[in-house]
C-alpha positions as CSV (number, residue, x, y, z in Angstrom):
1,X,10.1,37.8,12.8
2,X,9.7,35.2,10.4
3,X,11.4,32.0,11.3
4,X,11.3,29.2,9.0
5,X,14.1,26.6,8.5
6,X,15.0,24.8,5.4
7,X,15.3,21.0,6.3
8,X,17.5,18.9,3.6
9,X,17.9,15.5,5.1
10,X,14.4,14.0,4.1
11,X,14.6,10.9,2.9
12,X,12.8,9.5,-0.3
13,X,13.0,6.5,-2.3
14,X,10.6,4.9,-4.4
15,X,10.3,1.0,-4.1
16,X,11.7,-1.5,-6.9
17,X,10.7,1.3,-9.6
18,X,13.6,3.9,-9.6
19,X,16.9,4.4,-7.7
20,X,16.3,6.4,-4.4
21,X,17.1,10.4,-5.0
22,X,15.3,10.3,-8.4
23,X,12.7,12.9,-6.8
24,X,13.1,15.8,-4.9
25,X,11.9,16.5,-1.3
26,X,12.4,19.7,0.4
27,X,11.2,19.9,4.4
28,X,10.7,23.3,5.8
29,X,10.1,23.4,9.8
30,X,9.5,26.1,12.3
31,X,8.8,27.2,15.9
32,X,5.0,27.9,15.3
33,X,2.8,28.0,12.8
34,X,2.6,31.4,11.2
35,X,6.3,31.3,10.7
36,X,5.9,27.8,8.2
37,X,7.2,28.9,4.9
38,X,4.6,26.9,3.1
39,X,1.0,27.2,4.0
40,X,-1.9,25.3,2.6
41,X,-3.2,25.7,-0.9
42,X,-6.4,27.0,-2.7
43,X,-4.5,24.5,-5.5
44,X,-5.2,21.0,-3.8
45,X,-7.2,19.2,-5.7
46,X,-8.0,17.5,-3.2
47,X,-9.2,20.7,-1.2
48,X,-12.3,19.7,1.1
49,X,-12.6,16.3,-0.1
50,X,-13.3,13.5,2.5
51,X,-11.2,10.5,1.6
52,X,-11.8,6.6,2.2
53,X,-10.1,5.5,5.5
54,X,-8.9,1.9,3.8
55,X,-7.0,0.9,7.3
56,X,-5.7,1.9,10.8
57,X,-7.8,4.8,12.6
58,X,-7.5,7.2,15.6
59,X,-6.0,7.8,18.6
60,X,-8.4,7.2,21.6
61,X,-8.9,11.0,22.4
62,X,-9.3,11.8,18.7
63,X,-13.4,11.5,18.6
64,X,-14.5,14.3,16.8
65,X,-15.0,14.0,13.2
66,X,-13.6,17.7,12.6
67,X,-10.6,16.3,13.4
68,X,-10.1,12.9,11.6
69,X,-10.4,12.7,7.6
70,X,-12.0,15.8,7.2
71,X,-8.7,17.8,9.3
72,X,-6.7,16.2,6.4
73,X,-8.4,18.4,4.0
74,X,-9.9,21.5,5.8
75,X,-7.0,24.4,4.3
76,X,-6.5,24.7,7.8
77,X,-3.4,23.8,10.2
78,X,-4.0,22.8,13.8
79,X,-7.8,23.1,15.3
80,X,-8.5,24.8,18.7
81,X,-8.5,21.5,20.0
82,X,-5.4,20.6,19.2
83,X,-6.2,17.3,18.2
84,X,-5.8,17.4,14.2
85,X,-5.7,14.1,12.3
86,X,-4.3,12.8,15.2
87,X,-3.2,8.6,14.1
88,X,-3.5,5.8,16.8
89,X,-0.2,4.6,18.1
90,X,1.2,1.2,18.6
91,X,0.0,0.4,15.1
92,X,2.9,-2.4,14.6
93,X,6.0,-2.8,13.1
94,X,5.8,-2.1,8.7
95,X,2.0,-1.4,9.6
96,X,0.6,2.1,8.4
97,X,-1.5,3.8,11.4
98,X,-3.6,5.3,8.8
99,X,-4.6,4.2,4.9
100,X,-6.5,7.2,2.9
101,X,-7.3,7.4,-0.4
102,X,-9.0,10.3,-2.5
103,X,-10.6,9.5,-6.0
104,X,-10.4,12.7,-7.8
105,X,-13.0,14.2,-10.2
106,X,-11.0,14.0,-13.2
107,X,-7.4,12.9,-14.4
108,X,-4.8,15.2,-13.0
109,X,-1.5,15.6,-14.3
110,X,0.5,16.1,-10.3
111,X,3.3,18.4,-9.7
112,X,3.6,18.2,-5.7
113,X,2.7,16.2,-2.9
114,X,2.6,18.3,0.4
115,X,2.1,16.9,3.7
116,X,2.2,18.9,7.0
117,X,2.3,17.8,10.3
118,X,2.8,19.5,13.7
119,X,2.1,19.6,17.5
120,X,4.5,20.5,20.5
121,X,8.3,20.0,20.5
122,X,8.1,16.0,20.5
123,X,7.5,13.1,18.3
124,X,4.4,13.8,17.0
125,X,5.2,17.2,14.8
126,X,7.2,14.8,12.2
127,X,5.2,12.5,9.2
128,X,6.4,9.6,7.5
129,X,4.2,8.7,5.0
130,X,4.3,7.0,0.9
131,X,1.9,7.9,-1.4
132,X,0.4,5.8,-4.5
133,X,-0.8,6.8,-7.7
134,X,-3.1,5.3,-9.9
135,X,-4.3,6.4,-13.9
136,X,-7.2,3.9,-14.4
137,X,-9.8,4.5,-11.4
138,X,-7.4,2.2,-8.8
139,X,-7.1,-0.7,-11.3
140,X,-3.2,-0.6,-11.1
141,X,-1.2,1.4,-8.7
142,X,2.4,3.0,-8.8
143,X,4.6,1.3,-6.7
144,X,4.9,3.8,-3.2
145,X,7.3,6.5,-2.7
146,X,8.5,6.7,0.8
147,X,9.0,9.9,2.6
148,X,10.4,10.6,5.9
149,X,10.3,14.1,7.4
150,X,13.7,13.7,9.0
151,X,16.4,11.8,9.4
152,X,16.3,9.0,12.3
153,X,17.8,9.8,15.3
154,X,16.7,13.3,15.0
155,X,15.6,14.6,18.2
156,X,13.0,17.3,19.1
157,X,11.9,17.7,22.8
158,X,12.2,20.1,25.3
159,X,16.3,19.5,25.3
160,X,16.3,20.1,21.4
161,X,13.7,22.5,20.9
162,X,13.1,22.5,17.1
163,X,10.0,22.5,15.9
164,X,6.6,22.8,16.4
165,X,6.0,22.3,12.4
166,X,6.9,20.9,9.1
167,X,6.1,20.2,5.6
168,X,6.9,18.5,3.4
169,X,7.1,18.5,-0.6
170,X,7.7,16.1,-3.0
171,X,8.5,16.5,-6.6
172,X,9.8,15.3,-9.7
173,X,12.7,17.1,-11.4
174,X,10.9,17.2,-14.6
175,X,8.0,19.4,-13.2
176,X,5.6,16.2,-13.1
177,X,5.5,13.8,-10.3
178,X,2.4,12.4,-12.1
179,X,0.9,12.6,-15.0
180,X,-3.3,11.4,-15.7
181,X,-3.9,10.9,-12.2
182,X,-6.8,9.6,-11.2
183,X,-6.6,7.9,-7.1
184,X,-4.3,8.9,-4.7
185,X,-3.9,6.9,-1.7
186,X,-2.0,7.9,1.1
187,X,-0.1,5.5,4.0
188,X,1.0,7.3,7.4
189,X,3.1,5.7,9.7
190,X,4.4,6.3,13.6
191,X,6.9,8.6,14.1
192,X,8.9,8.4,17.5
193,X,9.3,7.2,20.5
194,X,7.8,9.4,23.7
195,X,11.1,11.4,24.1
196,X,11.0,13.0,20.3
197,X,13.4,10.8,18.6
198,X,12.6,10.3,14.8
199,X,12.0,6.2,14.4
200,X,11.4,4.7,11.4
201,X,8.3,2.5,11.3
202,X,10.5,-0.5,10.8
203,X,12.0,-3.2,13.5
204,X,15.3,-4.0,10.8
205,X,15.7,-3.2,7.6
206,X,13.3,-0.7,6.2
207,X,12.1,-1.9,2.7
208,X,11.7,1.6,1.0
209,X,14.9,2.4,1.8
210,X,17.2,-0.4,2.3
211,X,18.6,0.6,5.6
212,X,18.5,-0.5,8.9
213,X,18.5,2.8,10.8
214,X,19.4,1.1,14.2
215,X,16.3,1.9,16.3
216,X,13.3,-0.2,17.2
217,X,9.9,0.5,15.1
218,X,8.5,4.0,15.7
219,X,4.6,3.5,18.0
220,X,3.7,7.4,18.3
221,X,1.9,8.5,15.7
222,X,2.0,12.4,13.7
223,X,-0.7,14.9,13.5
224,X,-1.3,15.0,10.4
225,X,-2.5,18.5,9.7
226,X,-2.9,18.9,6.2
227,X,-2.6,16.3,2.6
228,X,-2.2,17.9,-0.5
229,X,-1.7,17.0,-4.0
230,X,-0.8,20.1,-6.2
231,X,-1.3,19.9,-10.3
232,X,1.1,21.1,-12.6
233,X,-0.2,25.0,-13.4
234,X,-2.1,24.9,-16.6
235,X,-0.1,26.7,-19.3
236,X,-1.8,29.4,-19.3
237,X,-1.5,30.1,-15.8
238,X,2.4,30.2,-16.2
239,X,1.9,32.6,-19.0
240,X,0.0,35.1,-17.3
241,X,2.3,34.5,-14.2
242,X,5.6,35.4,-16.8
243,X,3.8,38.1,-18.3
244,X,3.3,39.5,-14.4
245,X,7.0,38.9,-13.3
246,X,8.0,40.5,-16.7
247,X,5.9,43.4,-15.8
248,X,6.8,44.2,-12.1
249,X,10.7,43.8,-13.6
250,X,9.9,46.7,-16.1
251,X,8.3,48.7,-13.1
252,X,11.3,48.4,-11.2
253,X,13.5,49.5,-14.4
254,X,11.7,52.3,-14.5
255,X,11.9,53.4,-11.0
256,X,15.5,53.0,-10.7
């Protein structure tokens, strides 16, 4: 039976640019992976690209190159090894454990961000992460919009069994999150603790957000199983996909 659970409590805010809540994020999480509601995308545009690593790295047993930047952007979820885009830990207070960024081929106008993460029930299966645009080949960037899989204090461990999985997605109501993209660069932070509490990355006040959340800076790091940034469907596309929906509902007319 498919499982999949709808997770609400993500938190998002974009820094010094727009009140928090001015995007949407929706988290789905489940049990294992077949179950996800979301699975990767033939969309990304960033689909088998190899980013730039711009700072942090790898956790020790993370060697093989399957696994690092490349895991990021495979269309796959978790490797037989288990080891997918595993981050170092202990990366420090406010410090990313991993910088990526992607220079796509041409401008794209962005709908989605989607990041997934997962591994056993504990710290690592949640992502925090902000993500930077820029329209001129990285001359200026966009200020970063933070995203947090789930709220702090959240616990997943053997004693609270809740997932093995999640993604994320972030939007804009207005259909673009985007528009004339052409960089991307991605910051992933520490999660938890070792029992699978969600920390932020933050000793204090976290500056994305404003908040104190009352627990010491998160030093175990996410798998990080998947990036993806999804374009807004070409109108045509959304034509063809009307013209389908229009189509199956006179079918059904017909049948009943």
């Amino acid at each position: 039976m498919r499982k999949s659970i709808l997770l609400c409590a993500a938190l998002a805010a974009l820094m010094a640019a727009a009140p928090a809540g001015a995007y949407n994020v929706v988290v789905y999480q489940a049990l294992d992976e077949p179950s996800l509601a979301l699975q990767p995308s033939s969309d990304s545009v960033i689909r088998g690209m190899i980013g730039t690593l711009l700072a942090g790295g790898w956790h020790p047993v993370n060697t093989n190159p399957a696994d690092q930047l490349a895991a990021f952007t495979d269309g796959a979820l978790m490797s037989a090894s288990g080891l997918s885009g595993l981050l170092n830990d202990f990366p420090g207070s406010g410090n990313p454990a991993n910088v990526v960024q992607y220079d796509l081929l041409a401008p794209v106008d962005v709908a989605q961000i989607r990041v997934f993460s997962g591994n056993h029930f504990d710290g690592r299966a949640y992502h925090t992460y902000t993500v930077e645009f820029s329209d001129n080949s990285g001359f200026t960037w966009t200020n970063p919009i933070y995203v947090q899989s789930h709220p702090s204090g959240y616990s997943n461990n053997n004693n609270f069994p809740n997932l093995k999985r999640a993604v994320s997605v972030l939007s804009d109501p207005s259909g673009t999150l985007m528009a004339g993209v052409t960089n991307v660069r991605f910051s992933l932070y520490s999660t938890s603790n070792t029992q699978g509490w969600m920390w932020d990355p933050f000793d204090g006040v976290n500056p994305f957000t404003g908040v104190d959340d009352g627990f010491p800076a998160a030093f175990e790091s996410p798998l990080i199983l998947e990036l993806e940034v999804i374009p807004v469907p070409e109108p045509g596309t959304l034509a063809v996909l009307g013209s389908a929906l229009l189509g199956m509902g006179a079918m059904l007319r017909r049948r009943a």
